[in-house]
DRENDO-1510 file (C-alpha; in Angstrom, 1 decimal, always signed):
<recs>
REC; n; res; u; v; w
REC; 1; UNK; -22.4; -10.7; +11.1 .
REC; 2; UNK; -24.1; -8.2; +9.0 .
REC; 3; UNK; -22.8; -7.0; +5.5 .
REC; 4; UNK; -20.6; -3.6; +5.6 .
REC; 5; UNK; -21.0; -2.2; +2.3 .
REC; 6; UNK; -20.3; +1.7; +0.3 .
REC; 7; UNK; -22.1; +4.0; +1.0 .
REC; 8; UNK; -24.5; +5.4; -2.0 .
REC; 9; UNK; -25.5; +9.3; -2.3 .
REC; 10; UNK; -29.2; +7.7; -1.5 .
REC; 11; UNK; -27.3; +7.3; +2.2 .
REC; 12; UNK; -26.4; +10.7; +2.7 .
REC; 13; UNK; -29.0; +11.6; +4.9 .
REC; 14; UNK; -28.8; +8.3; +7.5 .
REC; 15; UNK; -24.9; +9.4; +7.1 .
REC; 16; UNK; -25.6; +13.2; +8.9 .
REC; 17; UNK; -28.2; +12.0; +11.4 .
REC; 18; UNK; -25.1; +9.0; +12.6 .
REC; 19; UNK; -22.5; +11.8; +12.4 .
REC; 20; UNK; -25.0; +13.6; +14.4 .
REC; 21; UNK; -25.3; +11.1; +16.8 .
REC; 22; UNK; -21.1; +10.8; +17.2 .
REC; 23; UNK; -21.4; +14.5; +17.8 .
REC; 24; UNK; -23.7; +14.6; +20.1 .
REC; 25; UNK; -21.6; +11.1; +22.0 .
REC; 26; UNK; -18.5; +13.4; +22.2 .
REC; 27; UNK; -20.0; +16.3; +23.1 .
REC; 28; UNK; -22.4; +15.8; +25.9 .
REC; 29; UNK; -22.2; +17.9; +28.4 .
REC; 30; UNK; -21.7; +22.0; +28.5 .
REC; 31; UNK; -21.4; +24.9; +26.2 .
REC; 32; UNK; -19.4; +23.0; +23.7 .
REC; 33; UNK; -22.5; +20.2; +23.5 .
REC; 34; UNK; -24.9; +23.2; +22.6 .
REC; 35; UNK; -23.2; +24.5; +20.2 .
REC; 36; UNK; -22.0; +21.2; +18.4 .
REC; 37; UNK; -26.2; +20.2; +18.6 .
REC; 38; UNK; -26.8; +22.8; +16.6 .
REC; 39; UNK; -28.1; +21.1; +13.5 .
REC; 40; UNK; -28.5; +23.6; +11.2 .
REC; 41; UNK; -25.7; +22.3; +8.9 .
REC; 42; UNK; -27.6; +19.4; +8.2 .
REC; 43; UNK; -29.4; +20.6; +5.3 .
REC; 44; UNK; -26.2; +22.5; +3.6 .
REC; 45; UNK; -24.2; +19.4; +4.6 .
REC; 46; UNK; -26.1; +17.2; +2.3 .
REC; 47; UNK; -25.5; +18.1; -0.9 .
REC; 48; UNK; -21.5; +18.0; -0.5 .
REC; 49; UNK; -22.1; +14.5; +1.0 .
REC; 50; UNK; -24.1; +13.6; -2.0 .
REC; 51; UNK; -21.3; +14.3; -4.3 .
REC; 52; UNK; -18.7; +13.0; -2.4 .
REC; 53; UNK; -20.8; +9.8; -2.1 .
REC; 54; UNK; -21.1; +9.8; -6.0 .
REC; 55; UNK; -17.2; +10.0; -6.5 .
REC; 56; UNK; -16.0; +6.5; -5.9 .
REC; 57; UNK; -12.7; +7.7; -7.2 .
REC; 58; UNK; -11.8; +10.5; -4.9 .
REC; 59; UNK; -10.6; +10.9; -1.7 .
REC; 60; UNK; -13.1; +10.2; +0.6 .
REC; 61; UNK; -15.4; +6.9; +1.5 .
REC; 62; UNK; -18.1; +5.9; +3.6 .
REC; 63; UNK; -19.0; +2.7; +4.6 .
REC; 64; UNK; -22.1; +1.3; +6.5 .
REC; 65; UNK; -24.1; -1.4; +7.7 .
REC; 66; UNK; -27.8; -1.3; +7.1 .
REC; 67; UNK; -30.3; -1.7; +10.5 .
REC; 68; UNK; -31.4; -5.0; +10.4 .
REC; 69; UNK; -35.0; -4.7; +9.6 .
REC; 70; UNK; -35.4; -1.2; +9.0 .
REC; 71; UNK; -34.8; -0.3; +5.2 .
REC; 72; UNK; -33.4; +2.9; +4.2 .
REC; 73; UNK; -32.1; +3.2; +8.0 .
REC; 74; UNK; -28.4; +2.8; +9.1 .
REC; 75; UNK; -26.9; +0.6; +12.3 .
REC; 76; UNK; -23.7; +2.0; +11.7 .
REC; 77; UNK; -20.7; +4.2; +9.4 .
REC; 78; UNK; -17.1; +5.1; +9.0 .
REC; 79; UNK; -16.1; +7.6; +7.0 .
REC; 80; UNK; -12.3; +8.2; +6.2 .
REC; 81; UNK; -10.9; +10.7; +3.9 .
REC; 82; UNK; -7.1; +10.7; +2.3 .
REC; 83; UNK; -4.8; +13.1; +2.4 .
REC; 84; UNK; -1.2; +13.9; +0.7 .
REC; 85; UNK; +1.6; +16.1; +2.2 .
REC; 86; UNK; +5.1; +15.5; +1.0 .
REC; 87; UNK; +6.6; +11.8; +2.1 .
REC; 88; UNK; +8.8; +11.8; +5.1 .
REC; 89; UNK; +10.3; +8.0; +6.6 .
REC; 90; UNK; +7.8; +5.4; +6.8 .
REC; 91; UNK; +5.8; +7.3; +4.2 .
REC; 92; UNK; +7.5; +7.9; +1.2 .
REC; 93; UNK; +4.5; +8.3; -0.9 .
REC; 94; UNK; +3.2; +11.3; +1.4 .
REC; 95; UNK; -0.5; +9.5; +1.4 .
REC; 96; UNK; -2.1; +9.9; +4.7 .
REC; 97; UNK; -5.4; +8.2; +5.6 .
REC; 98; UNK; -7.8; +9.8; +8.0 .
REC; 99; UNK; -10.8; +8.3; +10.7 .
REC; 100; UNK; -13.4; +11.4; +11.1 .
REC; 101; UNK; -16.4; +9.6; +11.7 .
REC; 102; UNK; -17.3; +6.3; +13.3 .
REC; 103; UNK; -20.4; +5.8; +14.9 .
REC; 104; UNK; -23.3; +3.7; +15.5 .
REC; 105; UNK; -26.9; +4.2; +16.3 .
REC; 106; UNK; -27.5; +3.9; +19.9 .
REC; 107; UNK; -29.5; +1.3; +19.6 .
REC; 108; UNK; -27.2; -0.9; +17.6 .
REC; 109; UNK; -24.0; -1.1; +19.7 .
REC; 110; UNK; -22.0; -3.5; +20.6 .
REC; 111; UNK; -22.5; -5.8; +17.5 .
REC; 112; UNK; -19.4; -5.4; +15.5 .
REC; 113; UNK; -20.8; -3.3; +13.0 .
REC; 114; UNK; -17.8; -0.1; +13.8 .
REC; 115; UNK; -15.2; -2.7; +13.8 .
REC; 116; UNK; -16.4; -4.6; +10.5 .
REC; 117; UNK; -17.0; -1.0; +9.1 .
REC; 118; UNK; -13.2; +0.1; +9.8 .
REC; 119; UNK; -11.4; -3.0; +8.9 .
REC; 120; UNK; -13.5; -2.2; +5.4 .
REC; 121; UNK; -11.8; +1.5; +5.4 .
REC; 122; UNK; -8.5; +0.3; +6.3 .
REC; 123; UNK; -8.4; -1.9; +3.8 .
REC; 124; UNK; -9.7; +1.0; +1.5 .
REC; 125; UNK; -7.0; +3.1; +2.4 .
REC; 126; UNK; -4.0; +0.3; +1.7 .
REC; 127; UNK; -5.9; -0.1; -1.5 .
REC; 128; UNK; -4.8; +3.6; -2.0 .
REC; 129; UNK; -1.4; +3.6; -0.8 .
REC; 130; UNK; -2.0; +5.2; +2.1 .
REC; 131; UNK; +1.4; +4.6; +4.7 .
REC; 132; UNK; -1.0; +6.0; +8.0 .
REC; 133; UNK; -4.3; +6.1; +9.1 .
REC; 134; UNK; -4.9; +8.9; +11.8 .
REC; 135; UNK; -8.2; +9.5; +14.1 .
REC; 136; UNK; -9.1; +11.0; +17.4 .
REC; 137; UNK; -10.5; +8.4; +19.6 .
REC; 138; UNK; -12.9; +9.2; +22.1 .
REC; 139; UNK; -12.3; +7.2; +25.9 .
REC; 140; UNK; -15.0; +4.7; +25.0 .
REC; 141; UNK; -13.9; +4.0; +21.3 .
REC; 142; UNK; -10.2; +3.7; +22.3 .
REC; 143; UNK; -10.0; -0.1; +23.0 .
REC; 144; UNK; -11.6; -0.7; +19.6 .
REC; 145; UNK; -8.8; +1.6; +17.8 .
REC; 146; UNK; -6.1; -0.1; +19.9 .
REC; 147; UNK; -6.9; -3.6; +19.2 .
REC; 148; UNK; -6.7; -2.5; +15.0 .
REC; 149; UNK; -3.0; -1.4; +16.0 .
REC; 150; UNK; -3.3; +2.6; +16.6 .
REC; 151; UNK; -1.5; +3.7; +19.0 .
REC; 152; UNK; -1.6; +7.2; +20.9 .
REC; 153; UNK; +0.7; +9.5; +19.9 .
REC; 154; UNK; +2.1; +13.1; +21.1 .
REC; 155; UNK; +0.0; +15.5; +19.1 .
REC; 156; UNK; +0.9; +18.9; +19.0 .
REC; 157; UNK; -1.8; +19.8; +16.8 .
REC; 158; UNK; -3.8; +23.1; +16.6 .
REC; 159; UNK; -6.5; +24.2; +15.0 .
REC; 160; UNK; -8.0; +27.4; +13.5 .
REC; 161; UNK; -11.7; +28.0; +12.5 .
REC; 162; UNK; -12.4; +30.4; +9.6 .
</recs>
């Protein structure tokens, strides 16, 4: 099994071309998947991910496995952020872990590397007092999810783009 390990600012790049490439997964078909292929973010992107990747005491990680073979390239990330809102039961502490990106080169599935990479995050986020993790699973990444103990759960959440 390969070696997950933090992701460096030197990674940010490999990190938007695989969150590319989980876009582009969820999104494959219609008008949606044309205008989530637009990657034109990519180059504003990058500096933010640099400096999150720099701040190994924030709120955000990324973890990755390296392509065999292929320096500089990536088989595979996770990327989790955390998040507080005011405790509630089960969560005193209010800190909320949460999934946003998981994905791993096309060529590279079905190796482990997405769930070595998560059981890396959630172990980052108990590190950090986190009482949940949430994610949105697509169909094909649900079994995965499910056998690290999320379960679905009804959602009434919105969303507004500004």
């Amino acid at each position: 099994m390969s070696v997950v390990r933090r992701a460096t600012p030197d990674d940010a790049e490999e990190l938007i071309r695989l969150r590319q490439v989980m876009i582009d997964s969820m999104f494959a078909t219609g008008a949606v998947a044309a205008a989530e292929s637009d990657t034109g973010w990519h180059a504003e992107s990058l500096s933010v991910v640099r400096g999150k990747l720099a701040d190994h005491d924030g709120d955000f990680a990324a973890f990755v496995v390296d392509w065999p073979d292929r320096p500089g390239k990536l088989a595979a990330l996770v990327v989790g952020t955390l998040d507080y809102r005011i405790g509630r039961a089960g969560n005193p502490r209010g800190v909320i872990g949460h999934v946003f990106s998981v994905a791993t080169d096309p060529d590279q599935r079905r190796r482990g590397y997405a769930r070595a990479g998560m059981q890396v995050l959630l172990d980052w986020f108990r590190e950090r007092g986190a009482g949940s993790v949430d994610l949105n699973a697509s169909a094909e990444a649900e079994p995965l999810y499910a056998s690290l103990g999320f379960v679905r759960k009804p959602d009434p959440s919105m969303r507004l783009s500004l």
